[in-house]
C-alpha positions as CSV (number, residue, x, y, z in Angstrom):
1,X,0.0,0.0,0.0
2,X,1.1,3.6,-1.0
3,X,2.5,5.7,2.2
4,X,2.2,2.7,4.5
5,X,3.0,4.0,7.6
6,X,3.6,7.9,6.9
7,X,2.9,10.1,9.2
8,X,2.1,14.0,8.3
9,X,2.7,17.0,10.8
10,X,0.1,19.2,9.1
11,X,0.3,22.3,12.0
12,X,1.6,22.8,15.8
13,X,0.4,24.6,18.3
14,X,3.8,25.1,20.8
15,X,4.1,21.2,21.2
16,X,0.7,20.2,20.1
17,X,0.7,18.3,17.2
18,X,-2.2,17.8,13.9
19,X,-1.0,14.8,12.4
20,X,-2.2,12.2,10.1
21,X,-0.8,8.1,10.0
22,X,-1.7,6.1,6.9
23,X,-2.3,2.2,8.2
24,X,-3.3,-0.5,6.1
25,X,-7.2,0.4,7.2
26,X,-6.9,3.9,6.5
27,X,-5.5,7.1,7.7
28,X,-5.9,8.1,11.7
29,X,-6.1,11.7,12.3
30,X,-3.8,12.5,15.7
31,X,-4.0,13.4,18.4
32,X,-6.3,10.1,18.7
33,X,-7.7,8.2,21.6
34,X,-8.0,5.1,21.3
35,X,-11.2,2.5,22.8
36,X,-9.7,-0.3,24.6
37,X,-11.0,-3.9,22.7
38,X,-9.4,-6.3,25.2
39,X,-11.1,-9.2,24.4
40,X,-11.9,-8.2,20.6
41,X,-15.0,-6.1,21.9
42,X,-15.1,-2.7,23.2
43,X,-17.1,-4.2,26.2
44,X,-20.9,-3.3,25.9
45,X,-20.7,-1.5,22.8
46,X,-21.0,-2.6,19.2
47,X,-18.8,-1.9,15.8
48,X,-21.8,0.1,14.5
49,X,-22.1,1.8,18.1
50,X,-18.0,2.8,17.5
51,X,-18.4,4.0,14.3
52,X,-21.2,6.2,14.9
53,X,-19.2,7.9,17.7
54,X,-16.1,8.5,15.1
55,X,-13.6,6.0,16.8
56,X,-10.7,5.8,14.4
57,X,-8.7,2.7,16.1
58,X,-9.4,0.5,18.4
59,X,-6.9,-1.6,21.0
60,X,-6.6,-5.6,20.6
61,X,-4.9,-7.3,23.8
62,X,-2.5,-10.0,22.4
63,X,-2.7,-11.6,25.7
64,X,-6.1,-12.1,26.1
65,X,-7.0,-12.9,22.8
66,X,-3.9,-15.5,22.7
67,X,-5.3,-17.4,25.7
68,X,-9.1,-17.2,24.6
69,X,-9.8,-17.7,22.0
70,X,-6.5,-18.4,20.4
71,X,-4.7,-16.5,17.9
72,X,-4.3,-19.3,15.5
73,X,-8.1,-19.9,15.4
74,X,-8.4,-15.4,14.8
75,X,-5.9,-16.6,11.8
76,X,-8.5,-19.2,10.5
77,X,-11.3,-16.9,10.9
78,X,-9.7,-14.5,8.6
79,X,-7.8,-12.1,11.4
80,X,-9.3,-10.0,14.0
81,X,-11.0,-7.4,11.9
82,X,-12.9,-9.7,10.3
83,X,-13.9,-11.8,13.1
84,X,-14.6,-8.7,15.5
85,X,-16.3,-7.5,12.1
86,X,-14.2,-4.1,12.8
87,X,-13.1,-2.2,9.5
88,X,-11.0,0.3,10.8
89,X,-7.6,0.2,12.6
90,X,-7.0,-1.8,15.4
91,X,-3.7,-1.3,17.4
92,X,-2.6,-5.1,19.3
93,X,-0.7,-4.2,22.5
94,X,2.4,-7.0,23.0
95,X,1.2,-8.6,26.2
96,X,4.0,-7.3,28.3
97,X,1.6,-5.3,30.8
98,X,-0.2,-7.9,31.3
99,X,2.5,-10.5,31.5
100,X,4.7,-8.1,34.0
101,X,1.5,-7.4,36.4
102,X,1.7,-11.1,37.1
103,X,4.5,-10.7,39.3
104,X,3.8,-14.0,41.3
105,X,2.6,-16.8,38.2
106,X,5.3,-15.3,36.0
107,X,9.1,-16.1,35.0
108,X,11.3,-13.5,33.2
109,X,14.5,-14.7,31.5
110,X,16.4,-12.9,28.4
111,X,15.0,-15.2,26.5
112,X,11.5,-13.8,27.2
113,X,9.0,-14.8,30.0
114,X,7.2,-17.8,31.0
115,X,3.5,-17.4,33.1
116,X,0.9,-18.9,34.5
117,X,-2.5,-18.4,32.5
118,X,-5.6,-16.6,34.8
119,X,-8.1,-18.6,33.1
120,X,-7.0,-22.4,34.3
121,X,-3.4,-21.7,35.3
122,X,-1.4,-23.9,32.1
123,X,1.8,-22.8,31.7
124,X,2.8,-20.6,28.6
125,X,6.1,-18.6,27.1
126,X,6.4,-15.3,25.1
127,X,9.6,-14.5,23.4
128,X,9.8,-11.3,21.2
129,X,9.2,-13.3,18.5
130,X,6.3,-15.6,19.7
131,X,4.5,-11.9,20.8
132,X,5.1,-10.5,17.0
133,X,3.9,-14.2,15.7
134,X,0.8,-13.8,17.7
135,X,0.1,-10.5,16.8
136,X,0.9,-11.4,12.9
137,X,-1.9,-14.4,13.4
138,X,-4.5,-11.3,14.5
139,X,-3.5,-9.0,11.6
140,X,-3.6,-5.2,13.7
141,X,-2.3,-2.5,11.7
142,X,0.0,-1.6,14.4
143,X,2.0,-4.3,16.6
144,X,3.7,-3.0,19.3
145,X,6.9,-5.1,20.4
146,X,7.6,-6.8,23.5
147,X,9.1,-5.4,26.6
148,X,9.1,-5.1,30.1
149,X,7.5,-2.8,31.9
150,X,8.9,-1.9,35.4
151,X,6.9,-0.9,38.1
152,X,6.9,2.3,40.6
153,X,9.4,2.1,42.9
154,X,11.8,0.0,40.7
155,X,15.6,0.7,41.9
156,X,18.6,2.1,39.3
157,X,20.1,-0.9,39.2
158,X,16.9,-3.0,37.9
159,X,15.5,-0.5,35.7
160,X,19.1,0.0,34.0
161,X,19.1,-3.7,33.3
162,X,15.4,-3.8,32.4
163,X,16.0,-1.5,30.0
164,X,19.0,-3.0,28.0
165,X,17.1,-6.2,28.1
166,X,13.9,-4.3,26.4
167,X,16.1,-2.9,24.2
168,X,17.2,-6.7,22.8
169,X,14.0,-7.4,22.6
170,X,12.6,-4.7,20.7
171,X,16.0,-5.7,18.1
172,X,14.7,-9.3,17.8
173,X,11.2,-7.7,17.1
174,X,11.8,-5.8,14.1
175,X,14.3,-8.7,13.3
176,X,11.5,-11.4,13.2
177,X,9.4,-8.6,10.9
178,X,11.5,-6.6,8.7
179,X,10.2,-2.7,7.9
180,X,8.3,-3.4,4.4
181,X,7.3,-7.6,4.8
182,X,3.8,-6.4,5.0
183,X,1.0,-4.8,5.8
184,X,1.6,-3.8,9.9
185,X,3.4,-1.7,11.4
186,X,5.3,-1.8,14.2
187,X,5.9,0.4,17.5
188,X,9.0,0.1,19.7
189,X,8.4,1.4,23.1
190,X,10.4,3.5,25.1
191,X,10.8,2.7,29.3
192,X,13.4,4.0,31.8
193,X,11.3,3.6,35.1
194,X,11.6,7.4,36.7
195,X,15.2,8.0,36.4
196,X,15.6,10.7,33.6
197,X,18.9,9.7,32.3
198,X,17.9,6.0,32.0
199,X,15.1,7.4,29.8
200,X,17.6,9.3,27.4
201,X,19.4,6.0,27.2
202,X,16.5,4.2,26.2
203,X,15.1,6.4,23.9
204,X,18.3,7.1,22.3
205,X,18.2,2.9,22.0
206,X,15.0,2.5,20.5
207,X,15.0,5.7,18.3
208,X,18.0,4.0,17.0
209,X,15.7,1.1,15.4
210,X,13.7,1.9,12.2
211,X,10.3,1.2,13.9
212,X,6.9,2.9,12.0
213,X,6.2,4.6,15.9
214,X,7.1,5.3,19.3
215,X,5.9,5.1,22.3
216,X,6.0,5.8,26.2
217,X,5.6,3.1,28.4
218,X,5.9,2.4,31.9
219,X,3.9,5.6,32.9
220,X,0.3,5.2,35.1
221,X,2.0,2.7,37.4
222,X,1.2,4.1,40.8
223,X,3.0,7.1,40.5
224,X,1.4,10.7,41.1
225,X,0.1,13.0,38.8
226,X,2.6,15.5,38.5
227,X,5.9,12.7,38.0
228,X,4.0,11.3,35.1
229,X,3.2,14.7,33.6
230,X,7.0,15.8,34.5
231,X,8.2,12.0,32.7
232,X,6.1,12.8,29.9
233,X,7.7,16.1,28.4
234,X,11.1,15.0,29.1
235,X,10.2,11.9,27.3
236,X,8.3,13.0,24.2
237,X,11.1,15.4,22.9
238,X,13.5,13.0,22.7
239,X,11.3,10.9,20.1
240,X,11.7,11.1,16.5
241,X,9.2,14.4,15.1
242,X,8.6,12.6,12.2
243,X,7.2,9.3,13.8
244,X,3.8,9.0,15.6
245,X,4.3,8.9,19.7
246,X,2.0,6.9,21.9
247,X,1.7,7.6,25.5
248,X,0.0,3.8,26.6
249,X,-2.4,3.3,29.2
250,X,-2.9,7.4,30.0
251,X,-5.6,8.6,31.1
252,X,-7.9,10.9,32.2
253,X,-9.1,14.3,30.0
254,X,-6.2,16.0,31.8
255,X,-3.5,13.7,31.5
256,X,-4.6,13.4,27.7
257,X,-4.4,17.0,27.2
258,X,-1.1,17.5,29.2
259,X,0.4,14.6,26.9
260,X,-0.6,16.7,24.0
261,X,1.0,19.4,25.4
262,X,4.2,17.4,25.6
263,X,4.1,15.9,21.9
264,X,2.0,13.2,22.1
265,X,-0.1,12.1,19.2
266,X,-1.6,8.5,20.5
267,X,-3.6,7.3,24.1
268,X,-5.2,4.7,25.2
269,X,-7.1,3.8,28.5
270,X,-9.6,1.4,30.3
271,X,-10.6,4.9,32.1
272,X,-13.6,6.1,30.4
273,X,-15.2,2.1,29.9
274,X,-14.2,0.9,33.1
275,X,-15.9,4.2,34.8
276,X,-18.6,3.8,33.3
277,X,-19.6,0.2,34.1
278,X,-18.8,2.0,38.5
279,X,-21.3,5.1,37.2
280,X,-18.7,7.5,36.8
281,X,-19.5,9.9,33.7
282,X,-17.2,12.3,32.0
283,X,-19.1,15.7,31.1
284,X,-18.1,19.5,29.4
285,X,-19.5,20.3,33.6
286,X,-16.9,17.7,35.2
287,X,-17.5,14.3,36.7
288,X,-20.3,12.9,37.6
289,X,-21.5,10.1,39.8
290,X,-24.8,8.8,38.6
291,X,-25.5,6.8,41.7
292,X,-25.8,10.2,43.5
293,X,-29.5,10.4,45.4
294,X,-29.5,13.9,43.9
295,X,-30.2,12.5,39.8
296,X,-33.0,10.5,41.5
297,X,-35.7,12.9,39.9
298,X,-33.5,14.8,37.4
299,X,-34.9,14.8,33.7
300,X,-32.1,16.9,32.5
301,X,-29.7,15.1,30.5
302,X,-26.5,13.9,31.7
303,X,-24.5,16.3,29.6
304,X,-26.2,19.4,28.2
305,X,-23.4,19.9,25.6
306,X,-23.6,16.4,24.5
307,X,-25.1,14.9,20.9
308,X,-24.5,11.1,22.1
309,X,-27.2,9.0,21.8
310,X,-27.4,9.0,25.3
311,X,-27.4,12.7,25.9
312,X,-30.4,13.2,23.7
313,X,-32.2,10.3,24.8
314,X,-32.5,10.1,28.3
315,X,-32.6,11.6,31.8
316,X,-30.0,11.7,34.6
317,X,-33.0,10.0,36.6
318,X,-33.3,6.7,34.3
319,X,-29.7,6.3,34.1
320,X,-29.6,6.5,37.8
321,X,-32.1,3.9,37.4
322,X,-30.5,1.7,35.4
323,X,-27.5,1.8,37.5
324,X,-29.0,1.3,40.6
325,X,-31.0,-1.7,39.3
326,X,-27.8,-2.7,38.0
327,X,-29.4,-3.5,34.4
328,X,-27.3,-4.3,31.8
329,X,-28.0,-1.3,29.8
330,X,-26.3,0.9,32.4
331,X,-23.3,-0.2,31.2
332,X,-24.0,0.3,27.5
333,X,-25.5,3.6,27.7
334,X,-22.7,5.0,30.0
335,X,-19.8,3.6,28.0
336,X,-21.1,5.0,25.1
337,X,-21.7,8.3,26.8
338,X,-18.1,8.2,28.1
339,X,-15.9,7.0,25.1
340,X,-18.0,9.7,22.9
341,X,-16.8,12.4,25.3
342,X,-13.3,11.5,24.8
343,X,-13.4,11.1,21.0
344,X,-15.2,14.1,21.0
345,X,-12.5,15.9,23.5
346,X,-9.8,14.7,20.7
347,X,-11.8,16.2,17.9
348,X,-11.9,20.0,19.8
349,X,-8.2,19.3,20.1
350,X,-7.8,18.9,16.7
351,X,-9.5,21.8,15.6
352,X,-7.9,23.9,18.2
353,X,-4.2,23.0,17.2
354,X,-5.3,24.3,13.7
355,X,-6.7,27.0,15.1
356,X,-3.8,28.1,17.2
357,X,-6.1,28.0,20.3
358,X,-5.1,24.7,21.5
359,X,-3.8,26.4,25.1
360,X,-7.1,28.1,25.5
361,X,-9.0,24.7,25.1
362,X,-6.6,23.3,27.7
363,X,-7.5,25.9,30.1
364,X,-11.0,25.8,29.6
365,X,-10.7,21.7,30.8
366,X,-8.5,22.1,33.6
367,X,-10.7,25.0,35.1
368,X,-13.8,22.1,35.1
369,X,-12.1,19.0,35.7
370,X,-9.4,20.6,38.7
371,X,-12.8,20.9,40.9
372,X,-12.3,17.4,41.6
């Protein structure tokens, strides 16, 4: 395909970038969130319901979908956008999260790590290469390589050798799948734990590696607020300008916006969907809690500025209802509330870094959302 994995700065706005990434399902206007799919579903929510909310890319989990159903049997069923009956992008995460938050079930050696499987506890192995196989047998647009990522609190002397070892790993990655063999692209991902010069080095090491992206990782593991944000723009300068940078597994409106402010094109969270399923709803007024006794007899809608379908069909009051009866369409009509508000947040971005009023936009959020 023409202009496989190009990516266009059209404008800036200071850091703020307006970008554009061809993939082999089309082109992804940045800055982008992304709807987690773990399990091949964006849970309660449809294709159509995804589409009709503008989602440009969605996330696969190559560990999930490995154990159930099996990425061989995706393969024989034609690949994951046929089977999830998705069209557009879908971006396959390596596993490594997953793997590395096993801590107790799981083995980590240079030649990759051995764990313990959640669902009836057989014993399995991921190499670089077995994590780029599986995520070949899915067919994403983008695979994102394996690594390790360390948790808060690591020491020097662990992260330092966590990240040489990520490093070989993300060599044997693009190794197994050469630039230009097909129709995926490939990520390499940059980690460092919370030491700044360990994240130069790593950068520095990964940059050095003709990947199709970048990202951040090992950010959002129990650290505060403010160290991510401070990790974050010394981390996204030192990635390539002409490559798309990823910030995985951030967060909430403000940490989005802040990572835009830093660089960053590409996010992804279970934020928005898992809130929503506990009643907590993103809104232009702030959060809200729907199980609050105070929607009990509200008929105004949950978000005044809002065209979702849930917005301009029904009352803080039902959805309270739903909630509280704890009926399954609480969790659809929140989740699509929620994941609309983000992809809608990303589209005033846009428009705003065009616009040169990107800062302003920024403000505007932080004034609403630093109430609490």
């Amino acid at each position: 395909m023409e202009n496989l994995g190009k990516f266009t700065v059209h404008t800036t706005d200071g850091n703020a970038r307006r970008g554009t990434l061809v993939t082999a399902h089309g082109e992804i206007q940045t800055p982008i969130f992304m709807p987690v799919g773990t399990q091949g579903t964006v849970k309660s929510l449809t294709p159509l319901d995804l589409e009709e909310m503008e989602a440009q890319i969605i996330l696969g989990n190559t560990y999930h979908l490995y154990l159930r159903p099996g990425d061989e049997l995706v393969a024989r069923r034609g690949g994951l956008h046929k089977f999830a009956n998705w069209n557009r992008p879908i971006l396959t995460d390596s596993g490594g999260f997953q793997v590395f938050s096993l801590k107790g079930i799981r083995k980590l050696t240079e030649e990759g790590v051995e764990f313990r499987s959640y669902i009836d506890g057989s014993k399995h192995f991921f190499s670089p290469e077995k994590a780029i196989d599986i995520q070949m047998n899915l067919g994403s647009d983008i695979m994102m390589v394996l690594d390790e990522c360390v948790g808060y609190g690591a020491d020097r002397r662990y992260t330092e050798k966590s990240l040489e070892m990520t490093y070989r790993w993300a060599q044997r990655c693009r190794n197994h799948y050469p630039k230009g063999s097909g129709n995926q692209l490939m990520f390499g991902i940059v980690q460092g734990g919370f030491f700044k010069d360990l994240r130069d080095r790593s950068a520095e090491q990964i940059c050095s590696i003709d990947f199709d992206g970048f990202a951040i990782g090992g950010l959002s593991v129990g650290e505060s607020t403010e160290e991510m944000h401070e990790l974050t723009h010394h981390t996204a300068p030192l990635l390539p300008e002409d490559k798309p940078r990823y910030l995985m597994g951030v967060g909430t409106p403000l940490d989005l916006l802040e990572g835009i402010s830093a660089g960053v094109d590409m996010f992804d969270c279970v934020l928005p969907s898992r809130n929503a399923r506990n009643g907590t709803l993103f809104t232009s007024q702030g959060k809200i809690n729907i199980k609050k006794a105070a929607y009990k007899e509200d008929d105004g809608p949950l978000d005044p500025n809002c065209n979702c379908y849930t917005c301009r069909n029904f009352s803080r009051a039902y959805l309270r209802h739903l909630y509280m009866a704890k009926e399954l369409l609480s969790y659809r009509l929140n989740t699509y509330h929620n994941l609309y508000f983000y992809l809608d947040l990303m589209k005033q971005v846009r428009k705003s870094i065009e616009e040169g009023t990107f800062q302003e936009l920024k403000k505007q959020y932080e004034d609403v959302y630093s109430k609490g």
